[in-house]
C-alpha positions as CSV (number, residue, x, y, z in Angstrom):
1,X,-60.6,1.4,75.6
2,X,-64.2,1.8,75.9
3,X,-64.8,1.4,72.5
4,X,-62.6,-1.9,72.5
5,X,-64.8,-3.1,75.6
6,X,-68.0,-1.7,74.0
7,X,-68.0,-3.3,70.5
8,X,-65.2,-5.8,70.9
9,X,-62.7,-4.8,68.2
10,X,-59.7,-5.7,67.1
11,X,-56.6,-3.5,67.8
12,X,-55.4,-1.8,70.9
13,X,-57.3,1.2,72.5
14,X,-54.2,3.7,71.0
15,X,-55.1,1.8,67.3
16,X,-58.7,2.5,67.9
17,X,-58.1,5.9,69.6
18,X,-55.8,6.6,65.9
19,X,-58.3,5.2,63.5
20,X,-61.6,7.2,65.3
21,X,-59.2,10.5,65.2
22,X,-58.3,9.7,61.4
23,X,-62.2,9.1,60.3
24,X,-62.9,12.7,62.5
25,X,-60.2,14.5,60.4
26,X,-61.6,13.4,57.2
27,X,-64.9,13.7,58.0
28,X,-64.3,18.1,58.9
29,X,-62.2,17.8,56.0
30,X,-65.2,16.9,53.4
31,X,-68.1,16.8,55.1
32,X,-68.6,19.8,57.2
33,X,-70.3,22.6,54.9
34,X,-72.0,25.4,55.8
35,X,-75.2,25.4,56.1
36,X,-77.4,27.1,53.4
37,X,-77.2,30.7,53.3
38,X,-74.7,31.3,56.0
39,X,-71.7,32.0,54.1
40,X,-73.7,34.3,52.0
41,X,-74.8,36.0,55.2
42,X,-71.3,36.4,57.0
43,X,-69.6,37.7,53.4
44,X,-72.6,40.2,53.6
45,X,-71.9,41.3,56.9
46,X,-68.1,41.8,56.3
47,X,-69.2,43.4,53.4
48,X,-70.9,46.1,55.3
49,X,-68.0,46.2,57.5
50,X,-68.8,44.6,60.7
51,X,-66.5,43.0,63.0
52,X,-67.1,39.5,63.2
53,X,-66.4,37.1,66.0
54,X,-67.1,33.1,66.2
55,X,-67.6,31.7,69.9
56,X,-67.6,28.3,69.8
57,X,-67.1,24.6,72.1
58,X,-65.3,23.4,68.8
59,X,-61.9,22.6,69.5
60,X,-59.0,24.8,67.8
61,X,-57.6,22.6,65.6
62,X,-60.9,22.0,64.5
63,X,-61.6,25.0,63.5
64,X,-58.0,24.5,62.0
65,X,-58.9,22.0,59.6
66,X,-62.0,24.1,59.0
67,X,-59.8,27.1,58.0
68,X,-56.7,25.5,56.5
69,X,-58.2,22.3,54.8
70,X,-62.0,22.2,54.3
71,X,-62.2,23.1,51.1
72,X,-65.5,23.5,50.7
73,X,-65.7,25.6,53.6
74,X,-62.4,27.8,52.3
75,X,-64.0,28.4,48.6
76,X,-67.6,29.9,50.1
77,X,-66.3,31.7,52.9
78,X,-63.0,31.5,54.3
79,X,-63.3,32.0,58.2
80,X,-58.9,33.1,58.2
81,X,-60.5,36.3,56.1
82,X,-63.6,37.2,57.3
83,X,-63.8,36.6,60.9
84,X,-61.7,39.2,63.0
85,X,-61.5,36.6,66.2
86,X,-62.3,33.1,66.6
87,X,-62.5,32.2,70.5
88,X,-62.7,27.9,71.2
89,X,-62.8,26.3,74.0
90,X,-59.5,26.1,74.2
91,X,-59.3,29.3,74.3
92,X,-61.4,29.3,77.9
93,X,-61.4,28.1,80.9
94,X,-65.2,27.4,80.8
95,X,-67.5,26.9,77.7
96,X,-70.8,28.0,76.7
97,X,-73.2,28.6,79.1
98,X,-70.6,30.5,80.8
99,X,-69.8,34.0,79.1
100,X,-66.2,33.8,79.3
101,X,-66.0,33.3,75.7
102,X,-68.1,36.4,74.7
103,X,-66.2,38.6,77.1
104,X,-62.9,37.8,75.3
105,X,-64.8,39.1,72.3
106,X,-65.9,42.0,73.8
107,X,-62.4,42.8,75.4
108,X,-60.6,42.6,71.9
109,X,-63.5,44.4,70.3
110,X,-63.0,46.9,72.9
111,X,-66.9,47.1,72.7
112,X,-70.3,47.4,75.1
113,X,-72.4,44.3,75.0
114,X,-74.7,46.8,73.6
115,X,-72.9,47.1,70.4
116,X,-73.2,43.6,69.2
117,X,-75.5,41.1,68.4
118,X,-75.2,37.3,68.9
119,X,-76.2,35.3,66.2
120,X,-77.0,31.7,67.9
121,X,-78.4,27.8,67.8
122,X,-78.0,26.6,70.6
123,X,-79.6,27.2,74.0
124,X,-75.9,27.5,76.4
125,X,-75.1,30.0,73.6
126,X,-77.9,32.2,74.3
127,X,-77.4,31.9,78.1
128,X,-73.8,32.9,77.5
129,X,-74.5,35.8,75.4
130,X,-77.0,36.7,77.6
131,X,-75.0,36.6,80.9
132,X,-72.7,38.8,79.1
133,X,-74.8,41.3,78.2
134,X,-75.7,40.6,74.4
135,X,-78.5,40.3,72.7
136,X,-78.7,37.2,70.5
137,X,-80.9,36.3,67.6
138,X,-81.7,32.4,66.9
139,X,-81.5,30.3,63.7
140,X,-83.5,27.2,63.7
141,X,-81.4,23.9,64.1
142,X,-82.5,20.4,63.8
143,X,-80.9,19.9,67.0
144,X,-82.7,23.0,69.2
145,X,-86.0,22.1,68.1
146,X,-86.6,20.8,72.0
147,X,-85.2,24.2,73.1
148,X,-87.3,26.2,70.9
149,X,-89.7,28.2,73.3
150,X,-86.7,28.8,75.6
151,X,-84.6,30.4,73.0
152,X,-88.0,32.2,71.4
153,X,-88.5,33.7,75.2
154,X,-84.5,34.4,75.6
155,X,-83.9,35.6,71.9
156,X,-84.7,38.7,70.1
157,X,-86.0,36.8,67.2
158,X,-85.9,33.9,65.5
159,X,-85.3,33.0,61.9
160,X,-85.5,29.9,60.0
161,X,-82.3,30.0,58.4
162,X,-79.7,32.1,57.7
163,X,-80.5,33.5,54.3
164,X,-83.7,34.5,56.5
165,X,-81.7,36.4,58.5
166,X,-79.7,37.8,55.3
167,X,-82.9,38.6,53.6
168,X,-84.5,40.8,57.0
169,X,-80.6,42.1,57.3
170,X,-81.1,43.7,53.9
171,X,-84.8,44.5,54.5
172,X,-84.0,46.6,57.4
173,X,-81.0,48.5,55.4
174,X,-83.6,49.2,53.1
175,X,-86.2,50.1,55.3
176,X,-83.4,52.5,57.3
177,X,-82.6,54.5,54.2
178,X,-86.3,55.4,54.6
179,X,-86.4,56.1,58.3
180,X,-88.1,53.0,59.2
181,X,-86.5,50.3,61.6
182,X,-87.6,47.2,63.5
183,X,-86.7,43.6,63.7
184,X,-89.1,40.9,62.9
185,X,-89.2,37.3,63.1
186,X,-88.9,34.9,60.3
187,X,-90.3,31.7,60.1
């Protein structure tokens, strides 16, 4: 109906309502990729045999489509194999900041806080993580570059993508094998 009022089109509010949900679908269908380097980095990861949890505001049958009919998506990394748990917000009673969501994760991990690791863009993220206990790294996103020196001051580190995060994974894996260990940032 606001849309209707808004922009004075033609149909009724339901039509619109349809039409906007139909353009939506199609849109996580073929346009939502991953971004460079992240399904390299969580194949990796399962690879070395971590557990490997999504918290997320996304709605479940989004993350539905993004499992069952991205393609894209399903051919670089499909999320129904690698990731042991995928928590949404319908999944919670409260999102992200709130650390509802990362509890869940920790309850069916049966795990400390202290045996994890967030991996995170987004400032409520962070906070939730935080508020539960885990640490978090941040990847740069177009859309936290106004939150940058809070999640700098809130993160462990920061990298500018995540094949940078890949690439000091495997630099620290190497580094272990010779006794040496530390997390640096990436920029």
């Amino acid at each position: 109906a606001d849309l209707k009022r808004a922009f004075d089109l033609p149909g009724t509010p339901e039509e619109i309502h349809f039409q906007r949900y139909s353009l939506a679908q199609e849109f996580l269908r073929t346009r939502v990729h991953y971004r460079q380097g992240a399904a390299e980095l969580i194949k990796y990861l399962k690879a070395l045999g971590k557990k490997l949890e999504i918290v997320t505001t996304t709605r479940r049958c989004n993350i539905d489509v993004y499992t069952s009919q991205n393609e894209s998506m399903i051919a670089a990394a499909p999320l129904s194999e690698i990731m042991d748990l995928i928590v949404t917000r319908d999944d919670v009673a409260h999102v992200k900041p709130d650390p509802e969501g990362f509890y869940k994760v920790l309850d069916a991990l049966k795990a400390e806080p202290s045996e994890c690791i967030m991996v995170e863009d987004a400032l409520a993220g962070i906070r939730g993580a935080k508020s539960a206990g885990i640490d978090s790294v941040v990847i740069e996103e177009r859309h936290n570059a106004d939150d940058r020196a809070q999640l700098e001051a809130a993160a462990l580190a920061r990298f500018a993508s995540p094949a940078a995060l890949l690439k000091e994974i495997q630099a620290e894996i190497e580094a272990a094998a010779g006794g040496i260990h530390c997390m640096r940032s990436s920029s």
